[in-house]
GUBATOR-297935 format. One record per residue (C-alpha): residue number from 1; residue in three letters; z, y, x. Coordinates in steps of 0.5 Angstrom, whole numbers, padded with zeros to 4 digits. Example, Ala and Ser with C-alpha at 12.3 -4.5 7.8 and 13.67 -1.06 7.14 Angstrom:
GUBATOR-297935
+-----+------+-------+-------+-------+
: pos : code :     Z :     Y :     X :
+-----+------+-------+-------+-------+
:   1 :  ALA :  0016 : -0009 :  0025 :
:   2 :  SER :  0014 : -0002 :  0027 :
+-----+------+-------+-------+-------+
end
This chain:
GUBATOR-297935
+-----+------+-------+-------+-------+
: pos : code :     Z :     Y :     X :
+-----+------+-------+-------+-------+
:   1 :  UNK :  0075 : -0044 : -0020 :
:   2 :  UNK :  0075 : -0037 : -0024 :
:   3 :  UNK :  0068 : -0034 : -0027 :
:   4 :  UNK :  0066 : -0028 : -0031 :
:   5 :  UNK :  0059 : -0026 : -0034 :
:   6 :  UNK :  0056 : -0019 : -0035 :
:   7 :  UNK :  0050 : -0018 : -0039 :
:   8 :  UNK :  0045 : -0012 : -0037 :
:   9 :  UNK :  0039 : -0010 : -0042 :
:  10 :  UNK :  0033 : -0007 : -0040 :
:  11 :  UNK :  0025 : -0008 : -0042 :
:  12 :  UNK :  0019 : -0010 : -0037 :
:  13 :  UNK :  0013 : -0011 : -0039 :
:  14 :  UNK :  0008 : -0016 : -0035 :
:  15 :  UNK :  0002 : -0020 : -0035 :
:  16 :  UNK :  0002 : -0027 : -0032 :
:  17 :  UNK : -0005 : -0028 : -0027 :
:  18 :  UNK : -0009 : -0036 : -0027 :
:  19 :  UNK : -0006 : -0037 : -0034 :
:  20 :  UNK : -0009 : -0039 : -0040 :
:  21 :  UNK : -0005 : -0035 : -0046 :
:  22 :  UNK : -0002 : -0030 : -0049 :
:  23 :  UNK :  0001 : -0028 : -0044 :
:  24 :  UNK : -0004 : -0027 : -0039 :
:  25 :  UNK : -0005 : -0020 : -0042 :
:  26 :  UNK :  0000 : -0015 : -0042 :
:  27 :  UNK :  0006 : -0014 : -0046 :
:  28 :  UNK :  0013 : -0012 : -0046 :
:  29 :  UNK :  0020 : -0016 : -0047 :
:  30 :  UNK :  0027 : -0014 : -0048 :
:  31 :  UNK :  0031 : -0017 : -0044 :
:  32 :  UNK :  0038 : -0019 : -0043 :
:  33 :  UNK :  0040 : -0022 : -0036 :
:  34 :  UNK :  0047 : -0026 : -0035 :
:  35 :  UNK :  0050 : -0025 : -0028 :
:  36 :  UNK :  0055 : -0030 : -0027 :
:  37 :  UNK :  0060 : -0029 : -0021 :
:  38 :  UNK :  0065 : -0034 : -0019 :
:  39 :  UNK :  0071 : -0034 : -0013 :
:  40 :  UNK :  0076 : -0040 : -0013 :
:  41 :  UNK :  0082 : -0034 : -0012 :
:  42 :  UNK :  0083 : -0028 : -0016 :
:  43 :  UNK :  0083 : -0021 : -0013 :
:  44 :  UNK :  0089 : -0017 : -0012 :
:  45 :  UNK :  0088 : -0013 : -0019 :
:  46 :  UNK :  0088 : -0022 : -0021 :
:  47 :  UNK :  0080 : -0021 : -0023 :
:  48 :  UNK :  0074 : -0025 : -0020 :
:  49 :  UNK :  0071 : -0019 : -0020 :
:  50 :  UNK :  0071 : -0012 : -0024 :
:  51 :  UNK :  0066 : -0011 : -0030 :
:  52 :  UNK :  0065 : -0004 : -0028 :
:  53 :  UNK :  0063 : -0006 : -0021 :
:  54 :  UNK :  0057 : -0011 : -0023 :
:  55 :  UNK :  0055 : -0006 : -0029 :
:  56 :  UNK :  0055 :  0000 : -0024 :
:  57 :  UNK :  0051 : -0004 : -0018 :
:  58 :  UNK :  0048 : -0009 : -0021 :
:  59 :  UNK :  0046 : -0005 : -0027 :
:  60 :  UNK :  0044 :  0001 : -0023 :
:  61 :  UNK :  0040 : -0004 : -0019 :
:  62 :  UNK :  0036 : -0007 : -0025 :
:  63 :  UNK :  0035 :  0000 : -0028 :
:  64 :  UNK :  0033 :  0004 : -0022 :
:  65 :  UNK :  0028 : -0002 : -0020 :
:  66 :  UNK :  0027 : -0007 : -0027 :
:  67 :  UNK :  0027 : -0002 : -0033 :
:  68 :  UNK :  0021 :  0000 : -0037 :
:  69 :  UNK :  0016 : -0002 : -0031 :
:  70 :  UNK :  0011 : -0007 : -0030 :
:  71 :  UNK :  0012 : -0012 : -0026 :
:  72 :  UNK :  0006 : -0015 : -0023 :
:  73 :  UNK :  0004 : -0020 : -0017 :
:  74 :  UNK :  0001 : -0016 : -0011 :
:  75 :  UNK : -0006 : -0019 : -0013 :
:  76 :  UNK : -0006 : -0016 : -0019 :
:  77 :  UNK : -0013 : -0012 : -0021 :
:  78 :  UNK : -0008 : -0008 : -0026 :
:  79 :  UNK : -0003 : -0006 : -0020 :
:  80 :  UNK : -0008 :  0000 : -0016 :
:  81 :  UNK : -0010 :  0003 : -0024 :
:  82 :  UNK : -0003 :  0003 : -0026 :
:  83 :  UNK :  0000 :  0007 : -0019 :
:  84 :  UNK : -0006 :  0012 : -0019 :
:  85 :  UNK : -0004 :  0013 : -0027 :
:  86 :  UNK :  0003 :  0014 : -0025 :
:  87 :  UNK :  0006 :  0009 : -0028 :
:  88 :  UNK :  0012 :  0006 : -0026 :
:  89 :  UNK :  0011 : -0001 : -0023 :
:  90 :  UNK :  0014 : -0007 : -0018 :
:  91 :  UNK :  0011 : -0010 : -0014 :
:  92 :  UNK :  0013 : -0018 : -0013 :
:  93 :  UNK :  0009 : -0024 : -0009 :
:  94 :  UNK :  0009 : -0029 : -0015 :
:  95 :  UNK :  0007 : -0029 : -0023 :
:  96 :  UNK :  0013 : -0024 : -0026 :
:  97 :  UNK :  0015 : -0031 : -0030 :
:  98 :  UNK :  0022 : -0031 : -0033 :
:  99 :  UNK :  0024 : -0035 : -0028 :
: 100 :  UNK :  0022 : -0031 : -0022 :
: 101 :  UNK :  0026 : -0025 : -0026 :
: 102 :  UNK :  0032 : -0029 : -0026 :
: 103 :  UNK :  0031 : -0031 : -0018 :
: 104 :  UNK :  0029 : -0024 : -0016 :
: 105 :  UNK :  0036 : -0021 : -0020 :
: 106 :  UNK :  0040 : -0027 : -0017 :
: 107 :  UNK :  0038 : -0026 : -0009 :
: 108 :  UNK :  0039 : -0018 : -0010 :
: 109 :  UNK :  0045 : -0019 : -0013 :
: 110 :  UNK :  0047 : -0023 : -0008 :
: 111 :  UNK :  0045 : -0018 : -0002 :
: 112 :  UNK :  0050 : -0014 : -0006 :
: 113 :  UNK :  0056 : -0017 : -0004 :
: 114 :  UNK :  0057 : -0020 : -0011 :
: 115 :  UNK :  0059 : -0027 : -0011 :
: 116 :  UNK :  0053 : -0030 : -0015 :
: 117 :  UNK :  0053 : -0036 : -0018 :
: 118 :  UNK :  0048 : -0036 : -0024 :
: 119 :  UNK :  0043 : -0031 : -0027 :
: 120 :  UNK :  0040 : -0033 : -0033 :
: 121 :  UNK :  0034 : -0028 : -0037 :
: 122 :  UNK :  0033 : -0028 : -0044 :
: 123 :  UNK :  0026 : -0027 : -0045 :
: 124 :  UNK :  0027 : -0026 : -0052 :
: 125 :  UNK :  0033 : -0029 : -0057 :
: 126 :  UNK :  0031 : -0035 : -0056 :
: 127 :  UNK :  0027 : -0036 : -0049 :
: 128 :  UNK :  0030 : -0036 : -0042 :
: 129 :  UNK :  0030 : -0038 : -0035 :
: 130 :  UNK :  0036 : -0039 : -0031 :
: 131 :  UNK :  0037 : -0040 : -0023 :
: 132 :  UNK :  0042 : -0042 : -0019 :
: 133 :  UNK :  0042 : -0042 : -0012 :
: 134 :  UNK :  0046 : -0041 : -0006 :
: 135 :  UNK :  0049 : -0035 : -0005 :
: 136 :  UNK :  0054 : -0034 :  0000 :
: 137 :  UNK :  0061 : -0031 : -0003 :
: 138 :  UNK :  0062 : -0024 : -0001 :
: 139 :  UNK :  0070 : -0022 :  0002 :
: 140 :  UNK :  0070 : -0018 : -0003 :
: 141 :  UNK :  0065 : -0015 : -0009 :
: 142 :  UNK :  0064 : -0008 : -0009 :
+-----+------+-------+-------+-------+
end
């Protein structure tokens, strides 16, 4: 079994809701997500999988939708002063912990095509999260 890692940086903000913390109050983090993808074979160019090719879509996912918003729960008081303000946010039907992030960034690279097996969010340089589930391999990355 072959597999390569990627790490993608980009900066959210959150707050975590029915929490008794400093985290129930607004912040932000730097992150760091790993994605790893795995395939028994190698392709015709004898790699698991471009690096380019999770940088371009991947990356280009986390930085369309990720980046510099707040991530917050559908219920969030916050949410409907931070939309008419202008300010960029996503949206998620969970608390926006680490390791929702991780799940999120996992499932969407997965319906990318990407073969993902792991993907683990660096919080800050030494806190993360990891999920691993299942995914079902594509044929062929993008």
């Amino acid at each position: 079994m072959y597999s390569v890692t990627k790490r993608i940086e980009f900066c959210y903000g959150h707050r975590l809701l029915e929490y008794d913390g400093v985290c129930k109050h607004p912040h932000g983090h730097n992150a760091v997500a790993e994605i790893e993808v795995r395939a028994a074979t190698l392709d015709a160019r004898d790699m698991v999988c471009d690096f380019s090719d999770i940088k371009r879509v991947v990356k280009g996912w986390i930085d369309r939708e990720l980046d510099h918003r707040m991530i917050l729960r559908r219920d969030d008081p916050l949410l409907e002063p931070l939309r008419a303000l202008g300010e960029p946010v996503y949206v998620v039907d969970n608390n926006p912990t680490v390791e929702h992030i991780a799940r999120l960034i996992f499932e969407q690279t997965a319906s990318l095509g990407f073969p993902v097996v792991r993907v683990t969010v660096w919080e800050t340089p030494a806190s993360f999260a990891t999920y691993a589930g299942e995914s079902t391999p594509a044929a062929s990355a993008p």
